[in-house]
C-alpha positions in Angstrom: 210.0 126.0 108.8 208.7 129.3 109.9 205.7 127.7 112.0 208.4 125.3 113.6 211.0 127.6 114.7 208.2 129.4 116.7 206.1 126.6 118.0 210.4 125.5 118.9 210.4 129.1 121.0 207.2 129.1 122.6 207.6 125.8 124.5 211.2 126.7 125.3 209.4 130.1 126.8 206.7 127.9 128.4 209.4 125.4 129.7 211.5 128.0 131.4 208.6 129.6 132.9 207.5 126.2 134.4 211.7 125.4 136.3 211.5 129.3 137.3 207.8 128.8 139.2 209.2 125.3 140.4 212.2 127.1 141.9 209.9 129.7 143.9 207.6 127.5 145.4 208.1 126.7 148.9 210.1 124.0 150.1 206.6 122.3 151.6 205.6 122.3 147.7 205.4 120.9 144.5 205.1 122.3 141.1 201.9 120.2 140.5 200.6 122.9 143.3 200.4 119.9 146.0 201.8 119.9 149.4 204.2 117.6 151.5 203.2 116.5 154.4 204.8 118.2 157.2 206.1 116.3 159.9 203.9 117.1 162.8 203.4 115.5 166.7 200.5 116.5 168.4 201.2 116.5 172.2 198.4 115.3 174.9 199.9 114.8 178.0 198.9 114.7 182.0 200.5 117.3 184.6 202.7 114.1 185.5 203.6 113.4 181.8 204.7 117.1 180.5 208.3 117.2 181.0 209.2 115.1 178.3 208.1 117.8 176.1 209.0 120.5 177.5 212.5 118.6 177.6 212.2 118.0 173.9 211.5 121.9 173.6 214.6 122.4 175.2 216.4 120.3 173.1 215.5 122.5 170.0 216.3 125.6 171.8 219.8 124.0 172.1 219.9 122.6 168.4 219.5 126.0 166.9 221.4 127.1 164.3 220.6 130.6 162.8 217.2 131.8 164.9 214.6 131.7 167.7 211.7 134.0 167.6 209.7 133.0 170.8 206.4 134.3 172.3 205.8 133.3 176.2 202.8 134.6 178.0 205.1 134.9 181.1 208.7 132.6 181.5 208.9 131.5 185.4 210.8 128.3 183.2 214.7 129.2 184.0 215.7 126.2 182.4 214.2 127.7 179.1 215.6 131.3 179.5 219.1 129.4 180.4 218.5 127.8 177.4 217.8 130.7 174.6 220.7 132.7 176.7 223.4 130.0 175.5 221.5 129.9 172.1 222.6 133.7 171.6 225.8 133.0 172.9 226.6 131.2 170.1 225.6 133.4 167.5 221.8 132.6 167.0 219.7 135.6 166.7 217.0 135.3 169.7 213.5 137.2 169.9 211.4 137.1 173.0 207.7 138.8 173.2 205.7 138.5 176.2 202.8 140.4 178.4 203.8 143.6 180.0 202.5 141.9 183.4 205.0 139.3 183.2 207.7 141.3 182.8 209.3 140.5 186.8 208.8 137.2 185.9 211.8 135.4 186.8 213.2 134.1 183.2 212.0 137.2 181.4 214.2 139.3 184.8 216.9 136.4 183.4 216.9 137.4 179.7 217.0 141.1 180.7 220.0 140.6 183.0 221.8 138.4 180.1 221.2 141.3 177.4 218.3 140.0 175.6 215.3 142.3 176.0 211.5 141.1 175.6 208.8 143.5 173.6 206.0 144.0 176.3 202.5 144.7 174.9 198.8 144.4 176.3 199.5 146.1 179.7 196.8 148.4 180.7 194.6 150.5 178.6 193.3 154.2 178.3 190.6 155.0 175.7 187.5 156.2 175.0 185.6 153.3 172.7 182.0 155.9 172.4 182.5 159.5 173.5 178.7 159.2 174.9 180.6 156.9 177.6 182.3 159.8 179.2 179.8 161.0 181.7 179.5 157.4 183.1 183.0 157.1 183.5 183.3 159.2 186.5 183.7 156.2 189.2 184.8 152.7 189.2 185.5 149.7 191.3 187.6 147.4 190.2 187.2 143.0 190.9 189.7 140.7 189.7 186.7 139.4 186.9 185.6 143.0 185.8 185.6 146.6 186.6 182.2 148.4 187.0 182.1 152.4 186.4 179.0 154.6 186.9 178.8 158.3 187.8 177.8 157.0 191.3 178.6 153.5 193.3 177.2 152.5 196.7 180.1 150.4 197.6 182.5 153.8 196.7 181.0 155.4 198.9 182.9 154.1 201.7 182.8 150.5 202.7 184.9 147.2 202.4 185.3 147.4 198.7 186.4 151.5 199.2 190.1 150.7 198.8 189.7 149.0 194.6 187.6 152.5 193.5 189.6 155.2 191.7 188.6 157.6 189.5 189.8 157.1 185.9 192.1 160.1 184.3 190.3 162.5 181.6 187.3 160.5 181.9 188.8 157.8 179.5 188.1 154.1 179.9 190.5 152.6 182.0 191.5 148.8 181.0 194.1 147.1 183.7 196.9 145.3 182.4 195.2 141.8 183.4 192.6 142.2 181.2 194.5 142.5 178.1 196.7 139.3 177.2 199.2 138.4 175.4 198.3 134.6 175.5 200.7 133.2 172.7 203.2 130.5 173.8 204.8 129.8 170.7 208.5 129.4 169.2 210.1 129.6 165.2 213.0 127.9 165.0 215.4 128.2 162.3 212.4 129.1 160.1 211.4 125.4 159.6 210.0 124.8 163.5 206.9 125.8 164.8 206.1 124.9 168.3 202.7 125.4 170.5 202.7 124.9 173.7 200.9 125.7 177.4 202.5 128.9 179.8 205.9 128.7 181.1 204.7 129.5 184.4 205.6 125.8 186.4 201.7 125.5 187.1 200.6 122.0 187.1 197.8 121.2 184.3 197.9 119.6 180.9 200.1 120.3 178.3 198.2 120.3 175.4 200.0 121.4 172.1 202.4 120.5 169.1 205.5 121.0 167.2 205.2 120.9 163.4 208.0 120.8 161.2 206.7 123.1 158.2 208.0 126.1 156.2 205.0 127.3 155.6 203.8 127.0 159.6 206.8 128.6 160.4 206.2 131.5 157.9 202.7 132.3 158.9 203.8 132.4 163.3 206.7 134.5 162.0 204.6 137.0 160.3 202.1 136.9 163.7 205.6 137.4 165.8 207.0 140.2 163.8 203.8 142.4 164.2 204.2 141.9 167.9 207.6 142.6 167.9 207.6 145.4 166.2 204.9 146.6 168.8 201.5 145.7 167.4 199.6 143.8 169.7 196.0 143.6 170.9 196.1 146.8 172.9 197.5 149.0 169.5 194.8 150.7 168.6 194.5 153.1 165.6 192.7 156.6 165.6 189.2 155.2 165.4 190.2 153.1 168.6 189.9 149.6 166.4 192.6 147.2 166.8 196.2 147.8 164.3 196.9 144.2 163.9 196.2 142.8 160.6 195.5 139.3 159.1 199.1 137.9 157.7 198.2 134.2 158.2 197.6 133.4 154.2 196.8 130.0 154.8 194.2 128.4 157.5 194.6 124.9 156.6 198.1 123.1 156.6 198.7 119.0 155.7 201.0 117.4 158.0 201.0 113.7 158.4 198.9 113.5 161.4 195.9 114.9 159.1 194.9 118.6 158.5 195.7 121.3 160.8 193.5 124.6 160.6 195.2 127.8 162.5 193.8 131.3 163.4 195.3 134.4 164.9 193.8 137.0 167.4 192.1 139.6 167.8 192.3 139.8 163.6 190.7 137.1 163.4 188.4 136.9 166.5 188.8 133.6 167.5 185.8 133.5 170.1 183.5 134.2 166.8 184.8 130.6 165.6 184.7 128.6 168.9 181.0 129.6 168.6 180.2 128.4 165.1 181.8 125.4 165.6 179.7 124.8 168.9 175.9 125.5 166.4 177.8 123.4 163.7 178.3 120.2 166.2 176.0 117.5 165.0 176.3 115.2 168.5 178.7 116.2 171.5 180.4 119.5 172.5 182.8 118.9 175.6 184.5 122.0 176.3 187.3 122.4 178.9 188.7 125.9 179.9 190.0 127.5 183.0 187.3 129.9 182.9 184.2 130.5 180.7 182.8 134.2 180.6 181.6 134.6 176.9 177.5 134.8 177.5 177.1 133.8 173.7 179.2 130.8 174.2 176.6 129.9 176.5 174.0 130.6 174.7 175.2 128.1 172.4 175.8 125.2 174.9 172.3 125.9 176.3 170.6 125.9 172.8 172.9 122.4 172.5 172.1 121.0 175.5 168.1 121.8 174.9 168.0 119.8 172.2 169.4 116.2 172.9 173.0 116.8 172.9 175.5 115.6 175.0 177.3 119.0 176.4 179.8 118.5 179.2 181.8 121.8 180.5 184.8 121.6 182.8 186.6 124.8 184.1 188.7 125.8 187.3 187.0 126.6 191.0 189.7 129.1 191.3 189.5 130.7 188.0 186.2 130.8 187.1 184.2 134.1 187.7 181.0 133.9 189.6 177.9 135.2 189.0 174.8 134.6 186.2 177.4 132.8 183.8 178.7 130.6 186.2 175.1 129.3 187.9 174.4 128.7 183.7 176.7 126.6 184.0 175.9 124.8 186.9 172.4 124.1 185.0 174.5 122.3 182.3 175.8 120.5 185.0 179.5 121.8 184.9 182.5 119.7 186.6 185.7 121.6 188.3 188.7 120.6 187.7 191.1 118.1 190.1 192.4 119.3 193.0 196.2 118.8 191.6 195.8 120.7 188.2 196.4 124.3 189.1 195.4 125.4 185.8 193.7 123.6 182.6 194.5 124.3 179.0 191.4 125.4 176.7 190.1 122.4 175.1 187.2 121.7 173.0 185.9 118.1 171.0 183.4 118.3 169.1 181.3 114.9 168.0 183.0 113.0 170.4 180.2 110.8 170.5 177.7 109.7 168.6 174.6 111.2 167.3 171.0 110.5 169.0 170.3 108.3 165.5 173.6 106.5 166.5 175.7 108.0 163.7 179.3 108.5 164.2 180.6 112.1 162.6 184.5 113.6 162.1 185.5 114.8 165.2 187.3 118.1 165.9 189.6 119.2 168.5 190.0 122.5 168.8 193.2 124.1 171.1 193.2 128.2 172.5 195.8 129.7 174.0 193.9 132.0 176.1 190.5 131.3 178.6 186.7 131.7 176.5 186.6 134.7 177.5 183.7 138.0 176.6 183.4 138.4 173.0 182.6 142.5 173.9 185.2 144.6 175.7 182.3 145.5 177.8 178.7 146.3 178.0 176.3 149.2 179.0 173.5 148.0 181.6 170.6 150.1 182.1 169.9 151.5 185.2 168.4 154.2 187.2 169.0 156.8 188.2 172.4 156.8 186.2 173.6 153.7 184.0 176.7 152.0 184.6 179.5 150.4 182.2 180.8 146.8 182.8 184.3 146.3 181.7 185.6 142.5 181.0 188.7 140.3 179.9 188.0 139.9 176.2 189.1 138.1 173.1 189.4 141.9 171.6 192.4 142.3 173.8 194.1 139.5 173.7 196.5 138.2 171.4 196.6 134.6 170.6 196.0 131.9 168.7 193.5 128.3 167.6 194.1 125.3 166.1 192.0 122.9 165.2 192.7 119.6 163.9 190.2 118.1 161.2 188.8 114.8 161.0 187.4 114.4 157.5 184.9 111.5 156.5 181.3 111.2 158.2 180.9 108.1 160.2 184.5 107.1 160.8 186.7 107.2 164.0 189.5 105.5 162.7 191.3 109.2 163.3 193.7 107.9 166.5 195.5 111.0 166.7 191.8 112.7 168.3 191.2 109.7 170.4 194.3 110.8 172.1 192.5 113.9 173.2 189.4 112.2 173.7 190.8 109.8 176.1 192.3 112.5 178.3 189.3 114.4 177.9 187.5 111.9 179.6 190.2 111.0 182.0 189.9 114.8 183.3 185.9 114.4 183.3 185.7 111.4 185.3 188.2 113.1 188.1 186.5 116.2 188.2 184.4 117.4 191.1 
């Protein structure tokens, strides 16, 4: 009777331990440690095509109930800002981040004037990254694609160029504001919404992106939001002059019912680094679209690609893309520029689009980034005579952002539709390009 009674308590114990786990988990999952599906559209549309979703984004802005925690790389969108204005007007607690260089832009001036004040970060930058630097940091001149600093430059001396030199203060690195981004264009609704979407700013390109109903989406963007908001961005740099933002993203991969989603955040998790490894991992295609390519080991990769049988195609903007070594690179992998009517292009990668050189077909990835492929390095030392001189660059170290990849599991199988989506207006945009 003895032996009973406690075999009676232990799986009473056991069974209460088992409803209290069930009633902590997640409303995305099960006590059997699998997930639902969340409910997930994946949009690919033309610059002709995007105002149904960016109506539909609109539409959630107005359904909200309780919150709307919203990151915009810059708002020119008044309908939006109109939009999260009567959202707080009827009680719902609204949180805007954006770029410091954004800040007159005219819906971020609109939620300023209507009470509800952005957090700026990743305006310009004053450090010293290697106190050996110092003595080289006496002159710069400043181009729109980088700023070059030496203790002497010819074209400081007086000149055309004389008006972009100045002399940086304290002999400290000097980073302008349009180096450093705040890329994100994201929104958390009610806790339970996750969008992604392209820049507010009424340019004409593609709007490549999603909107995921998911808990556990919606968790992981909120924790990337609320280190932003509370003033951690790319640019917060501790006392060793490394970057403050941490990793709070505890999941990668997420199950909707469009197949698996994979997310990363930046600069924690250095999202250039990936981009790369998938490129060496490809087994047949890389097509990468971007409005501008600067990261050397990126094309290094393509190159090592290209060299050995693949097909690697590379589309970027005329107006956006930097000139210079990288850019007659990429006119040896016979790069394409994009249509005359797209204004800007969204960063877009496939990978094993096509099939293999033994005719294999592999699971294709598309891969989405909120900000340009830019330099991996913050900048670079070149060696020189009589005095070096420092080459400062827009880089994936200052810039916060984020990419998402969707995963197309099974080896020789394109029965995927959702990529061929992004396939289709991949090659749409090829075969218009100049």
């Amino acid at each position: 009777m003895m032996r009973l009674t406690k075999l009676t308590t232990t799986l009473l114990l056991v069974g209460a331990m088992a409803v209290g786990t069930a009633s902590t988990l997640g409303c995305d999952e099960q006590a059997d440690g699998s997930v639902f599906p969340a409910k997930a559209e994946f949009h690919v549309r033309d610059v002709d095509q995007s105002a149904e979703q960016r109506a539909e984004l609109i539409a959630d802005i107005e359904a909200a109930r309780e919150s709307i925690d919203i990151a915009v790389s810059t708002l020119l969108d008044e309908e939006v800002a109109q939009a999260l204005i009567d959202a707080r007007a009827r009680g719902v607690a609204v949180r805007v981040v954006s770029d410091w260089d954004s800040r007159d832009s005219a819906g971020l001036v609109q939620l300023e004037d209507n009470d509800i004040i952005p957090v700026y970060g990743d305006g310009a930058l004053q450090y010293l990254p290697e106190p050996t630097l110092n003595s080289l940091l006496s002159i710069c001149l400043y181009d729109p694609h980088e700023v070059k600093c030496s203790t002497q430059l010819e074209a400081c001396l007086g000149g055309a160029a004389s008006e972009d030199c100045f002399t940086p203060e304290e002999g400290l690195m000097q980073r302008p504001g349009s180096f450093n981004l705040m890329s994100h264009n994201f929104a958390v609704i009610d806790e339970d919404v996750v969008w992604n979407f392209p820049a507010l700013d009424q340019a004409t390109r593609n709007w490549i992106g999603w909107r995921a109903k998911s808990s556990q989406l919606a968790y992981d963007f909120s924790r990337e939001f609320q280190q932003m908001h509370g003033g951690v961005f790319s640019t917060t740099l501790s006392i060793y002059n490394g970057p403050l933002k941490s990793s709070t993203d505890y999941r990668v991969r997420y199950l909707t019912d469009e197949g698996i989603l994979k997310v990363w955040f930046n600069p924690q998790e250095r999202l250039m680094k990936t981009v790369i490894d998938e490129v060496y991992k490809a087994r047949a295609s890389v097509w990468v679209m971007s409005d501008t390519l600067s990261n050397p080991h990126l094309v290094d990769a393509l190159e090592y690609k290209a060299n050995n049988g693949f097909d690697v195609r590379v589309l970027v903007h005329p107006d956006h893309q930097a000139s210079g070594d990288i850019q007659d690179r990429l006119e040896d992998l016979g790069v394409r520029y994009a249509p005359a009517t797209y204004e800007h292009l969204s960063t877009l990668l496939i990978i094993d689009a096509e099939k293999d050189r033994e005719g294999r077909k592999w699971g294709r990835h598309v891969m989405g980034l909120s900000h340009p492929l830019l330099h991996g390095s913050p900048f670079e030392v070149e060696y020189k005579k009589p005095d070096d001189e420092i080459y400062i660059y827009p880089s994936d170290l200052f810039a916060d952002g984020n990419l998402w990849l969707i995963d197309e599991k099974g080896a020789n199988t394109h029965d995927f539709t959702l990529n061929d989506r992004f396939v289709d207006q991949w090659r749409n945009l090829w075969e218009a390009a100049q």
